[in-house]
N, C-alpha and C positions, 0 to 999 in steps of 0.2 A: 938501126938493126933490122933486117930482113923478120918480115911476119910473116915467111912460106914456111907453111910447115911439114914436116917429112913423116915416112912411115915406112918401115924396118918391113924388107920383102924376103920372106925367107926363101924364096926357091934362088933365088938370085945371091942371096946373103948379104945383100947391100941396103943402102937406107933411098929411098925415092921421093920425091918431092908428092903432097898431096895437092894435086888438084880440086877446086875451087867448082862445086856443083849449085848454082844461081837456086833453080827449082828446088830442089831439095833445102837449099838454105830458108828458101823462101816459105816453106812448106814446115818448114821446123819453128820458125818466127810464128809464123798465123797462128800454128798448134799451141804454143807457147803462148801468147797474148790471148788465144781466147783460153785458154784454161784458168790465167790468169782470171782475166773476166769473168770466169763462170766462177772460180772458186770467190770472188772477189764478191761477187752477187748475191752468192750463195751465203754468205759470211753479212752481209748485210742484211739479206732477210730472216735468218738465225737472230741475230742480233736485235732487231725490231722483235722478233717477234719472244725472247726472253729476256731482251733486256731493257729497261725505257731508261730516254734522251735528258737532259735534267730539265726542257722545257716540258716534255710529256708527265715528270714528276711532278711539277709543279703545278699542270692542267687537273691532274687527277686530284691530287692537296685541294687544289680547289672546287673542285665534284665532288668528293667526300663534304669537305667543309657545306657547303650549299645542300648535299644530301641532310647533314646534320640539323641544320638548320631549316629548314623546310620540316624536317623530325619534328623539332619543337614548338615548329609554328603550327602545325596540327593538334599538339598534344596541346597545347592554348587554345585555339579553337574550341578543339573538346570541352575543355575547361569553360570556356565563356558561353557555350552553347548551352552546359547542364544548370550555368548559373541562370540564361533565361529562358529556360525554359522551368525553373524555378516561379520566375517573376511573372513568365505568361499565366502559368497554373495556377497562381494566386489573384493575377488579373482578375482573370475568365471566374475562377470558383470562388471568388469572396470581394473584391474590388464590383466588377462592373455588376455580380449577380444585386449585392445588397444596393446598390445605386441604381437597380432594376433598368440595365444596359444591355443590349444583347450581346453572349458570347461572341470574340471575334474565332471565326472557324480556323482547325491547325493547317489546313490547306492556303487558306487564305497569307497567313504566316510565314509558312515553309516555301510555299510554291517557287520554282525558278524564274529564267527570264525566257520567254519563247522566242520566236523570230529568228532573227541573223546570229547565226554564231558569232558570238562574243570575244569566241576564245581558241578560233583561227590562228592568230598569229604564234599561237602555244603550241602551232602542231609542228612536226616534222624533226622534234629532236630527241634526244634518249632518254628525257626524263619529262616528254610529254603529258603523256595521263597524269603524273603525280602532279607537276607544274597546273593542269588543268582541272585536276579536283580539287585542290585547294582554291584556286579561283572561286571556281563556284561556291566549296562551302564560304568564303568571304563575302564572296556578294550575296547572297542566302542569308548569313547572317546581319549583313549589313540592315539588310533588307526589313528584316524581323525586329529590330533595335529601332528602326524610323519608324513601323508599327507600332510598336510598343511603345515609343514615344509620346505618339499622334494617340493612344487610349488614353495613356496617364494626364495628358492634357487635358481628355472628355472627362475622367475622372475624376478630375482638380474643379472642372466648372461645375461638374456634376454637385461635389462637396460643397462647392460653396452655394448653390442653389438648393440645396437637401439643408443646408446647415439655414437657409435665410429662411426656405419652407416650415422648417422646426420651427424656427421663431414667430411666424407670421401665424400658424394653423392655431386655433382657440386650445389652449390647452391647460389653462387653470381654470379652479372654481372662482367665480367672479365677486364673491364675499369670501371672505376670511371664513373659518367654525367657529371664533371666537365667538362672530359677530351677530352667528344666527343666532334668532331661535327657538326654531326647525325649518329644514327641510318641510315643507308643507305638501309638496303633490309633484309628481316625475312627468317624463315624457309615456305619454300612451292614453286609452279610456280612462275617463274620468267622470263624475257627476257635476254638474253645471249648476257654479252656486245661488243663480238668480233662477232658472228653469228647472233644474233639478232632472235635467236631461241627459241623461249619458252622451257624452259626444269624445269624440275627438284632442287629449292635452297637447300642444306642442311643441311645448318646453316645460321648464323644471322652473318650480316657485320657491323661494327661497323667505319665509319670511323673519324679518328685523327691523326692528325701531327705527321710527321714521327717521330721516339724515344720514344711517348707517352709510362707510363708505362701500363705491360701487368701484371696481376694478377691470383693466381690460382684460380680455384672457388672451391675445395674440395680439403682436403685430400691428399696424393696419391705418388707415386713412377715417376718418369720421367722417360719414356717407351723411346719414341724417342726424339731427339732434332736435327734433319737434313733436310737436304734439296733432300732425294732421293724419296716422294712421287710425282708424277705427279702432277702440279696443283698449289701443295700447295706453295712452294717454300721452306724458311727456317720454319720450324715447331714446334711445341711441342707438343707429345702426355703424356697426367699423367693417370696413371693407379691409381684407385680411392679402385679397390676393388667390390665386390660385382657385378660382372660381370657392370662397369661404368668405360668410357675413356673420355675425355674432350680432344678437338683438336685445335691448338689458330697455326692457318696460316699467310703467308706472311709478317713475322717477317723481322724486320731490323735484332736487330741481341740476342745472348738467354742470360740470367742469371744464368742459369741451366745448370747441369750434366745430362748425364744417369746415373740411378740408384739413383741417389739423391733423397731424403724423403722431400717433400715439405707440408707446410702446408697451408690451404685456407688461401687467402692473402696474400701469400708471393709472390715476384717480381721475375717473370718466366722469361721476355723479353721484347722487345719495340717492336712499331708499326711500320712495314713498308712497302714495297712493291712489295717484290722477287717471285717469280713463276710469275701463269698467273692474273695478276693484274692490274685495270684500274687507281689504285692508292693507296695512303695510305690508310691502313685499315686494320683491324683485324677480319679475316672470322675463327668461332668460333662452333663450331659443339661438340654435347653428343653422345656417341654410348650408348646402353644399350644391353649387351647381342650379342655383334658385329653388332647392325643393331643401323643405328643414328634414333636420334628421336629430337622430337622439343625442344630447350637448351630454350626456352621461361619460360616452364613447370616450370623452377629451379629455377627462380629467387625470390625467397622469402626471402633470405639471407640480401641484403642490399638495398631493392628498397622499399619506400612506397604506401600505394593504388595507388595514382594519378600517380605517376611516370611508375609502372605496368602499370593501364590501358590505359597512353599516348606509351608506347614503345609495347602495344598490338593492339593499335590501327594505328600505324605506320606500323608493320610487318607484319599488316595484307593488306596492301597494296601490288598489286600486280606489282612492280617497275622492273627497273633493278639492277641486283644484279652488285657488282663491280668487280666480279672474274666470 
């Protein structure tokens, strides 16, 4: 079948064949293909730009999902930040104060990490800053938690060296009250019972029937146990530790070794009446640091209020002493 096709010429009134224009055909195709292409284009980036792909769904599900989640990992943070900074504030105001530690400073705690950024590779994408503050707070708190570790640790040696100090420092009366009886002369002036000289007490006399038992009041190593101090006559000195010696004079006779490991409480010797002595009695002195001090101070061990404030208001008499 012939593809020429005709067209109806009215001045003639007959039909003519149409002729076949190249350019023009040519010129109608181009026109034709790019409209296509533009509207085709155009229809594409319409489309991108209201409608997403089911992998662009799926990229977003998952940036929602990881926004969400990054949500929570802050809200945890938060949470575990306010719990130590709990723990630091109890450290610092009651832990290391009563363990006489010094505060660790909140700067010291908090501070970042300076130098090389860290946190480089975090940059360049849409959810940088969030991605890179959470870092930090993590490492921040990391940071803070391996502090706080490294106190509780000082604070644990700390305890058991406060708890071995408690035991070692002199801190009972070194006779029972059953046993005395009296309290005879304290630490301070006193008149001198051979000379009748005011001088100097420097310890507390306890007197009791000869044999009575003697007690340690801390802790401690048996330093001396003889009779070659001036004065004292038969002795005991206990080395406690911690620059502390407790001194129990004019023993009848000792229970103890040198070198022997005594513990508070345990039976050192009896009461009696060797050196320079006006009679039975146990003259009982603290050194602290080689210089004695008042053995009053220690008696928190096994004395109640009333009994304290009757054996402080005794010593505090200015009597004579029995040595």
């Amino acid at each position: 079948m012939s593809n020429v096709k005709y067209y109806y010429d009215s001045e003639t009134l007959t039909y003519r064949p149409l002729k076949k224009d190249s350019k023009r055909h040519a010129k109608n195709t181009f026109v034709f293909l790019f409209a296509a292409a533009f509207f085709g284009f155009a229809t594409i980036l319409i489309a991108e730009q209201f409608f997403e792909s089911p992998m662009e769904k799926a990229l977003n599900r998952e940036l929602q999902n990881l926004d969400l989640q990054y949500s929570l990992l802050n809200k945890k943070i938060t949470e575990a930040e306010e719990v130590l900074a709990n723990v630091e504030n109890r450290d610092n105001g009651i832990y290391r104060l009563y363990f006489e530690a010094n505060p660790i400073p909140e700067e010291q705690r908090k501070q970042g990490f300076g130098g090389v950024n860290r946190y480089k590779k975090y940059e360049g994408f849409e959810n940088s800053e969030m991605i890179i503050s959470t870092n930090k707070r993590i490492d921040v708190l990391q940071k803070r938690i391996i502090i706080q570790s490294k106190s509780l640790d000082e604070i644990t040696a700390l305890a058991k060296d406060k708890e071995k100090f408690l035991a070692r420092i002199p801190a009972i009366q070194p006779i029972k009250n059953e046993d005395l009886t009296r309290m005879a002369s304290g630490y301070g002036y006193r008149s001198d019972p051979f000379t009748k000289i005011r001088k100097f007490h420097y310890g507390m006399d306890f007197t009791a029937p000869r044999g009575t038992p003697i007690y340690a009041s801390g802790d401690g190593v048996i330093e001396r146990a003889d009779s070659r101090s001036s004065g004292y006559g038969r002795h005991i000195r206990i080395d406690h530790g911690y620059g502390y010696v407790s001194l129990y004079a004019h023993l009848y006779k000792y229970n103890v070794n040198v070198g022997q490991k005594v513990r508070r409480g345990d039976l050192i010797g009896y009461v009696g009446s060797s050196g320079r002595s006006l009679g039975p009695h146990l003259h009982y002195e603290v050194f602290k640091d080689n210089i004695r001090i008042n053995p009053l101070n220690f008696y928190y061990g096994n004395l109640s209020k009333e009994e304290f404030n009757r054996l402080l208001s005794i010593a505090s008499l200015e009597n004579q002493s029995l040595d």
